[in-house]
C-alpha positions as CSV (number, residue, x, y, z in Angstrom):
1,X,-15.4,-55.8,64.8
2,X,-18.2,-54.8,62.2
3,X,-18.8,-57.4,58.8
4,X,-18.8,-54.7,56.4
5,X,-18.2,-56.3,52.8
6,X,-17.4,-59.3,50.6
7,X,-15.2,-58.4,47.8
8,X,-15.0,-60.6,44.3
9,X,-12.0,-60.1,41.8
10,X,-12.7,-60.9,38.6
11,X,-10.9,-60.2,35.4
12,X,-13.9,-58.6,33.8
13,X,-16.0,-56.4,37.0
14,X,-18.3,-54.9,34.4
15,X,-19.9,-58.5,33.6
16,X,-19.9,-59.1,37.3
17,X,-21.2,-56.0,38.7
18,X,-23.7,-56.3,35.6
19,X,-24.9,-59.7,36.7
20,X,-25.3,-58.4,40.6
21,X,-26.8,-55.7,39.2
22,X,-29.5,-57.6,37.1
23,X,-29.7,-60.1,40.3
24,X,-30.5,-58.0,43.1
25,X,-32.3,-54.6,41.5
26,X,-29.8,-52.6,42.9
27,X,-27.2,-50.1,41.2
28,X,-23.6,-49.9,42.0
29,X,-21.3,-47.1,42.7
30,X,-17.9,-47.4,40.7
31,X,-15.2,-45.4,42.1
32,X,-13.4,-46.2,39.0
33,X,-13.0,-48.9,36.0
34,X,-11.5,-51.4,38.4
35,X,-13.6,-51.0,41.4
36,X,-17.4,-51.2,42.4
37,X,-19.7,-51.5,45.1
38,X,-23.7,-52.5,45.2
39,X,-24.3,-51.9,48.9
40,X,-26.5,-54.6,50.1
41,X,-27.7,-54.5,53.3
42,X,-26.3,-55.2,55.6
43,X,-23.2,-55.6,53.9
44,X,-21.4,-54.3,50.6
45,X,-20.7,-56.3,47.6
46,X,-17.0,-55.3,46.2
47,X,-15.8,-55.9,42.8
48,X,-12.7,-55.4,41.6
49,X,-10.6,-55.9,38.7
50,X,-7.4,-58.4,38.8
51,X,-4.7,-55.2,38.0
52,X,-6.2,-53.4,41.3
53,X,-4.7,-56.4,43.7
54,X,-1.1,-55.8,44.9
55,X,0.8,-58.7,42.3
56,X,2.3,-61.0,45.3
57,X,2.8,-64.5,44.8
58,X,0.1,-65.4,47.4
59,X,-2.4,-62.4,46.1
60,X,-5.8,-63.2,45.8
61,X,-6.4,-64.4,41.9
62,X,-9.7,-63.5,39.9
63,X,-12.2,-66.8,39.0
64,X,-13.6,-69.0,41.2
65,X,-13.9,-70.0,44.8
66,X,-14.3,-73.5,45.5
67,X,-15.4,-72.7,49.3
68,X,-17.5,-69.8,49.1
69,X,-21.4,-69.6,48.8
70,X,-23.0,-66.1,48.5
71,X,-26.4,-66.4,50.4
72,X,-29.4,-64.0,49.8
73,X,-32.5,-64.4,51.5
74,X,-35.6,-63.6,49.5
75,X,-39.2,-63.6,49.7
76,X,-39.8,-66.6,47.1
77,X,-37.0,-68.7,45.7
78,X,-39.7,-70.4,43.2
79,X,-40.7,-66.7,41.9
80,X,-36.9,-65.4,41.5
81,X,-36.4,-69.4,39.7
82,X,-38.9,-68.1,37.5
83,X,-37.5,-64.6,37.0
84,X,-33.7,-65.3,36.6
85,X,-34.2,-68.6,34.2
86,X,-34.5,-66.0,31.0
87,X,-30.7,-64.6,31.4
88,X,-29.5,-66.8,34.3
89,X,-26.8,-69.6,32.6
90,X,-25.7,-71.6,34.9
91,X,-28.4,-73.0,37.5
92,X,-26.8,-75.5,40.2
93,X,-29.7,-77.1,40.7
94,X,-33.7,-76.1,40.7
95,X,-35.8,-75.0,43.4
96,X,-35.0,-77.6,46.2
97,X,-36.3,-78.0,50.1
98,X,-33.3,-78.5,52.5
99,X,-32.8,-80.5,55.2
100,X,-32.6,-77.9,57.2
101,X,-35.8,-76.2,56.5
102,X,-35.1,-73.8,53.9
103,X,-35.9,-73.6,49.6
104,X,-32.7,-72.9,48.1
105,X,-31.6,-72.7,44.2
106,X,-28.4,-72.3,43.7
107,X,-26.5,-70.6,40.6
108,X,-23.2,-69.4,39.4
109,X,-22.6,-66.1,38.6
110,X,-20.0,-65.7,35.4
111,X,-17.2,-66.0,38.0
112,X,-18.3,-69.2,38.4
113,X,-19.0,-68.3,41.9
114,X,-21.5,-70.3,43.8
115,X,-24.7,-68.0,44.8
116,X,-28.1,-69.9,46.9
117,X,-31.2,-67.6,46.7
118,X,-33.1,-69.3,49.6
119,X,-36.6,-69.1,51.4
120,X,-37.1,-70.5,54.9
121,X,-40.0,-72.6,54.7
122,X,-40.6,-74.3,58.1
123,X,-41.0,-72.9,61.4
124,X,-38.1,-73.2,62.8
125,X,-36.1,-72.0,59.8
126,X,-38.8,-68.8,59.7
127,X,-38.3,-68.5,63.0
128,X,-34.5,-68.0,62.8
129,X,-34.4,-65.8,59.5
130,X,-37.6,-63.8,59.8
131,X,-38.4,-63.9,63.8
């Protein structure tokens, strides 16, 4: 079995897809109005539109999710702090060392999902993320 994507539905996927657009410097592909994909190695990003879900009553339902954190490693969390406070709303909380030995800042996007930009900072967390 191969992790191939995560897929966010949302009742409006061109604000989404815009703001994973803006985040990550990468374009998507839209395969139509409802759907689109930013392919992020090593996985893809889905985003879909509400009317593109099968209407069951235990569907999946656009907005947010109370138990899911998109992670993205990057090379300085202080420097994408800096570049994402201009357009970036809703900021969790600042740049902050973990316990665990990594910088994280985490944000919403306009889902109101939770997304943590993070930088390993000691050697152990280096180590594990950058070997």
């Amino acid at each position: 079995m191969k992790f191939t994507s995560l897929r966010l539905i949302t009742t409006d996927p061109k604000r989404l897809v815009d703001f994973y657009e803006r985040l990550r410097g990468v374009q998507a592909v839209w395969a139509n109005e409802a759907f689109a994909e930013l392919a992020l190695a090593p996985f893809t990003l889905a985003i879909t539109s509400f009317p593109a879900v099968p209407a069951k009553p235990d569907a999946p339902r656009p907005g947010v999710s109370s138990s899911l954190i998109i992670e993205f490693l990057v090379d300085d969390v202080d420097a994408e702090y800096d570049r994402l406070t201009p357009w970036v709303t809703d900021f969790v909380n600042s740049p902050t060392t973990m316990p665990w030995g990594n910088r994280s800042l985490l944000l919403r996007d306009p889902n109101g999902n939770l997304v943590n930009l993070f930088t390993p900072v000691t050697e152990q967390a280096i180590e594990k993320f950058l070997g």
